[in-house]
N, C-alpha and C positions, 0 to 999 in steps of 0.2 A: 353363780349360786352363792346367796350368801351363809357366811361359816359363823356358828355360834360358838360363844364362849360360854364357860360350865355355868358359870354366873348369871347369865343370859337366858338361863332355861324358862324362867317363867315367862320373858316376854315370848321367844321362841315359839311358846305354845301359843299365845294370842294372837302372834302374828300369821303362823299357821292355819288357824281358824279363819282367820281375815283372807288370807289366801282363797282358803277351801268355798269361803260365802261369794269371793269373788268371780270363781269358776262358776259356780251355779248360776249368779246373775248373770253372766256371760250365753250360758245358754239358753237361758230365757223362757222357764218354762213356765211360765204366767203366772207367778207369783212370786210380786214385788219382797224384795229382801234389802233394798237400800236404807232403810232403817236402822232396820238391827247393822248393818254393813257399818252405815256411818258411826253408829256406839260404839262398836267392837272396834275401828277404828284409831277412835279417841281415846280408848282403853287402854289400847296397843302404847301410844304412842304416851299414853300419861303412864306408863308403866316404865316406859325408858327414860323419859323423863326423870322420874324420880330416882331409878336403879343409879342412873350415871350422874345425880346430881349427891348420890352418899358412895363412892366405890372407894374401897379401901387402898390401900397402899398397896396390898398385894395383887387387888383387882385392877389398879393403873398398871404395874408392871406386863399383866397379861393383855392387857388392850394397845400398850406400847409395844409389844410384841406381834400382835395380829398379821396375819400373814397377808392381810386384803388393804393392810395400812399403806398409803403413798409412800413411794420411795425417792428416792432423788431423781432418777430418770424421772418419772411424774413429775417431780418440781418443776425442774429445768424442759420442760417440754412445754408446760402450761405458764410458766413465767420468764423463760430466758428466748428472747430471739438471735440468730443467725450463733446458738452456743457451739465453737468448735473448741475441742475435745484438745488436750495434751498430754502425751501418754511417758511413760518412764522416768527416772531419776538420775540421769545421766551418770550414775554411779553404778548401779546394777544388776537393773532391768524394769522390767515394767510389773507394777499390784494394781489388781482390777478392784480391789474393794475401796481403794479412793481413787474418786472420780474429778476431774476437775478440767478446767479450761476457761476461756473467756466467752462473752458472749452481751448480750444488749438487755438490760432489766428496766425497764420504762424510758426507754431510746437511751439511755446513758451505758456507754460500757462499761463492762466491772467485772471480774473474776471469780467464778464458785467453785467451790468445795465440795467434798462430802462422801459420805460412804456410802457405799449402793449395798443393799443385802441379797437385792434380786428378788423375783415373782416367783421363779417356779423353782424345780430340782438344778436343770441345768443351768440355767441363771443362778441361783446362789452357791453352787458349788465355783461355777467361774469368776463370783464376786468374793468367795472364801465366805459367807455370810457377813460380809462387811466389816470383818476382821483382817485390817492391813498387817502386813509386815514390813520392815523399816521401809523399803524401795518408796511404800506408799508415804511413809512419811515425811522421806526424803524429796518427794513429788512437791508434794504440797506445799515445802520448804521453796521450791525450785518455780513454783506458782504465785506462791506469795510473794517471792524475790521480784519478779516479773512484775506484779501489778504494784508493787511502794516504786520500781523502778520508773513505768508510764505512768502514774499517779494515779491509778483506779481503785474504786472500793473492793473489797473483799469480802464474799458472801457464804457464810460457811452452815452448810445443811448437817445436822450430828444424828446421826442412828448408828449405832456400834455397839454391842455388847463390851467390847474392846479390842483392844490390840490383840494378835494374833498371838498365844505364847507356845508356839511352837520350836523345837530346837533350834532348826534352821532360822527361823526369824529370833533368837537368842545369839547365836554366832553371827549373824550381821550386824551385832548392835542395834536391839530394839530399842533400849532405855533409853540406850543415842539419840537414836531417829525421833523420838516421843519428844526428849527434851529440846532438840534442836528445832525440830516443829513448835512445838511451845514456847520457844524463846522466838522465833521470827514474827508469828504473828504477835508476840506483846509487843515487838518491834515495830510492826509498820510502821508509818509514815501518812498512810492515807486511815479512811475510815474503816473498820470491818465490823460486820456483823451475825454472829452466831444464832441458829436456831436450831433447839432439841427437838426435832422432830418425831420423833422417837421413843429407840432405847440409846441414853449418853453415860456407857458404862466406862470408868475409871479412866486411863491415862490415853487411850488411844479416842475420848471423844476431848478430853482439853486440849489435845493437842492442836486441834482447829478452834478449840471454842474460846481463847483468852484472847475476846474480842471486846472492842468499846462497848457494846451491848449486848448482852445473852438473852433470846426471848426461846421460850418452853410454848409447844400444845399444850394445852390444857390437862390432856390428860397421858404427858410424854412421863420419861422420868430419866432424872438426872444423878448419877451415885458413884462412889469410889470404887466400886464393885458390888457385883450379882450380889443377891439378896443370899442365892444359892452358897455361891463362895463368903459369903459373910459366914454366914451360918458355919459352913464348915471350918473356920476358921476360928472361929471366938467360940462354938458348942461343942465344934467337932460329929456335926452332926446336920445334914445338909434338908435334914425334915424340918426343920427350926426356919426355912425362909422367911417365910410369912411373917416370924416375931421380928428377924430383922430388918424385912423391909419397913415394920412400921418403927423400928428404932433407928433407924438409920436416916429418918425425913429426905426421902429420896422425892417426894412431888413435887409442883409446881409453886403449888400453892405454901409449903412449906420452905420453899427454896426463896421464893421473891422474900418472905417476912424474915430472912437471914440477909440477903441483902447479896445473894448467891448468881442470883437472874435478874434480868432488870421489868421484862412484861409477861404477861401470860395471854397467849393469843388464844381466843375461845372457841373452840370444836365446834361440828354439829352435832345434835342429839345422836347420840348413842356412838359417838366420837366417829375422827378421822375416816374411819372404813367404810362409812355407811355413805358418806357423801366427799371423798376426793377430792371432787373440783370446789366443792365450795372452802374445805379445809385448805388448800392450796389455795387460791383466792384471798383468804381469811392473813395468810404465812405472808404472801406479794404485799397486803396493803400495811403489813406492820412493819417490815423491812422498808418499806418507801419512807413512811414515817420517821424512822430511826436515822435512813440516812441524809433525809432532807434536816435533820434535826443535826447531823454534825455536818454539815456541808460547808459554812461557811472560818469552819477552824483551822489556823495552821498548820505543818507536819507535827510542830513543837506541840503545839496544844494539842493535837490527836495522840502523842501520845505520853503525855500529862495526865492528859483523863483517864488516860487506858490503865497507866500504872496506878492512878489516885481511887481508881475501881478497885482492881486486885488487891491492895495496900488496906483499902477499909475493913477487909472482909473480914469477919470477926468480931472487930471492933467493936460494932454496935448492939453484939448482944454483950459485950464487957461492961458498956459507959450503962445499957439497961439493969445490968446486976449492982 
């Protein structure tokens, strides 16, 4: 069943209608209604259209959010073949909210990442909501290691609110695990490629994402932290989100014109949730792209480009002023 966002109410009710005319035709009681069906239809869908073609900063954060949005298992199930799974950090123990292992992305092997938030109660309470704490970051370090060592690319899926800041993950060294995660993959050796699928909230999504290439959903969002926790931090007052998600240019579209992300992969109408496999679909053919595109560069030049990435960033709204 599908879940509406507050935002969403006006198509809601047209689509509702569309529903209700489609049940009547269904039962057939001699009077044709496929007319009117096909307008309301069209209404329906030119209503979403337009809704998701102006949604605000605070309206991307709730659709990056959506509980019906693909999660990494969905990635890695409709795009990774024969993916086996590696679990712990050989220091700790094992964090279910990054997911990682190797597996076959268009017959080539290569190694993915990522945080899983989970589908349901049980599932996201075992995935922590896709908030690691060090072990996980430690993982990924321990994965990455793995794939510069057999020369595979690395495939990093980002949905995170963020790092887990709970005590225990504070007394294992989270800052640690963050930056050590963040320093390996600037390190690689081979290609990698990040995608904000999602929510890529502050240090616990760069820690996979300071890759040769960063691609955003369309309508994902990427930020130093919660709009929430902004808020409360600069007003002191957590009602204030909405002003700082739009101060804070947390979109897509905001983020490529900074020189932040490198593509913005385009959703279907009425984003990610509504249509899965074709959003997954959409995520496969931009990463094929990306990596056919550094394929043929040395370890040295992969990560020349990778630092000459991070290094610019800035810059170019400076030489603009």
């Amino acid at each position: 069943m599908r879940s509406y966002l507050d935002f969403e109410k006006p198509v809601a009710e047209l689509e509702t209608k569309v529903e209700e005319l489609r049940a009547l035709a269904e039962k057939g009681e001699g009077v044709s209604i496929s007319e009117e069906l096909s307008k309301l239809e069209a209404k329906a869908a030119k209503a979403l259209t337009d809704l998701y073609a102006t949604l605000s900063p605070w309206h991307k954060i709730q659709v990056a959010r959506h509980p019906q949005r693909p999660h990494f298992s969905n990635y890695v199930q409709q795009l990774i073949k024969e993916f086996t799974p590696l679990a712990g950090d050989r220091l700790f123990g094992e964090d279910a909210a990054i997911v990682g292992g190797f597996g076959r992305f268009q017959g080539e092997a290569v190694c993915i990442i990522g945080q899983e938030k989970g589908s349901d109660t049980a599932s996201r309470l075992h995935h922590n909501f896709g908030m690691a704490r060090p072990e996980g970051y430690r993982k990924a370090v321990r994965l990455m290691s793995l794939a510069d060592r057999f020369g595979l690319p690395v495939i990093s899926l980002v949905d995170t609110a963020g790092a887990f800041p709970g005590i225990d993950a504070e007394e294992r060294g989270q800052a640690e695990a963050i930056a050590r995660s963040t320093d390996a993959a600037l390190g690689l050796g081979v290609p990698n490629i990040a995608v904000v699928v999602g929510e890529g909230g502050s240090g616990g999504a760069i820690a996979i994402a300071a890759a040769n290439k960063v691609l955003m959903l369309e309508h994902a969002v990427y930020t130093v932290a919660s709009p929430e926790a902004s808020a409360s931090i600069l007003w002191r007052d957590s009602a204030k989100a909405q002003d700082a998600a739009v101060s804070m240019k947390i979109t897509a579209q905001d983020l490529l014109k900074f020189g932040i992300i490198d593509v913005i992969v385009t959703e279907p109408a009425g984003g990610a949730h509504r249509d899965p496999a074709s959003a997954i679909a959409a995520v496969g053919r931009a990463i094929e792209t990306e990596l056919a595109g550094l394929k043929n560069y040395s370890r040295q030049q992969i990560k020349e480009l990778r630092a000459a990435k991070f290094l610019s960033m800035g810059r170019k709204i400076e030489e603009k002023r």
